[in-house]
Phi, psi and omega in degrees: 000153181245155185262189184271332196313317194288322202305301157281348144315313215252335149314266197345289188284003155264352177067059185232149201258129168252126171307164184292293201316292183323324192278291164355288178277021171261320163283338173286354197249308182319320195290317199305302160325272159341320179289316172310315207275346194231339161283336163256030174297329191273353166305113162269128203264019157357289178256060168245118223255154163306137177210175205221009177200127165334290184245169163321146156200134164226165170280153201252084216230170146272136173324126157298091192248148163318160194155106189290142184260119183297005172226060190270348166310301171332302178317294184317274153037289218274003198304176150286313179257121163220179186209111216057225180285008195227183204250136165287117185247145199291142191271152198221008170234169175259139168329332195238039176259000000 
C-alpha cells in the first residue's frame, strides 16, 4: 500500500508542487492502482506469450523490387538542373563539415 508520506517524496523528486487535497487523491488513485497491479500478478499467464498488442496487426507492404525506369531520359528532360547522368542540386553543405 502507498502511503501519503511516499506520495509526497515522489511529487518532490519529480518536482511537482501539490496541494495537501492533490496528495491525499493521488494516494488514493496510486492505491487504487497497486492494488488492480496485484490481482493481476495473481493471474497465470504461464502459457501466454509476450506481446506488444491485444491482436496481431502488421503492415501491409510490397516486396522492393529494383527496377530501371524506361524513360529515364524524360525524367533527366524534366530536372531544372542536370549534370551528365545525374540530376544537379543546390549545395546544402559548407566545405568545411
Amino acid at each position: 500500500m502507498i502511503d501519503r508520506e511516499q506520495v509526497h517524496k515522489v511529487a518532490l523528486l519529480a518536482r511537482l508542487e501539490l496541494t495537501p487535497e492533490e496528495e491525499e487523491k493521488f494516494t488514493t488513485q496510486l492505491g487504487s492502482i497497486l492494488d488492480y497491479i496485484e490481482q493481476l500478478n495473481e493471474v497465470d499467464v504461464s502459457d501466454v506469450l509476450p506481446t506488444t498488442r491485444a491482436i496481431d496487426v502488421s503492415n501491409v507492404t510490397r516486396k522492393d523490387e529494383l527496377q530501371p525506369y524506361p524513360e529515364r531520359e524524360a525524367i533527366l528532360n524534366s530536372a531544372p538542373e542536370q549534370e551528365g547522368e545525374f540530376f544537379k542540386v543546390p549545395k546544402i553543405m559548407n566545405s568545411n563539415d
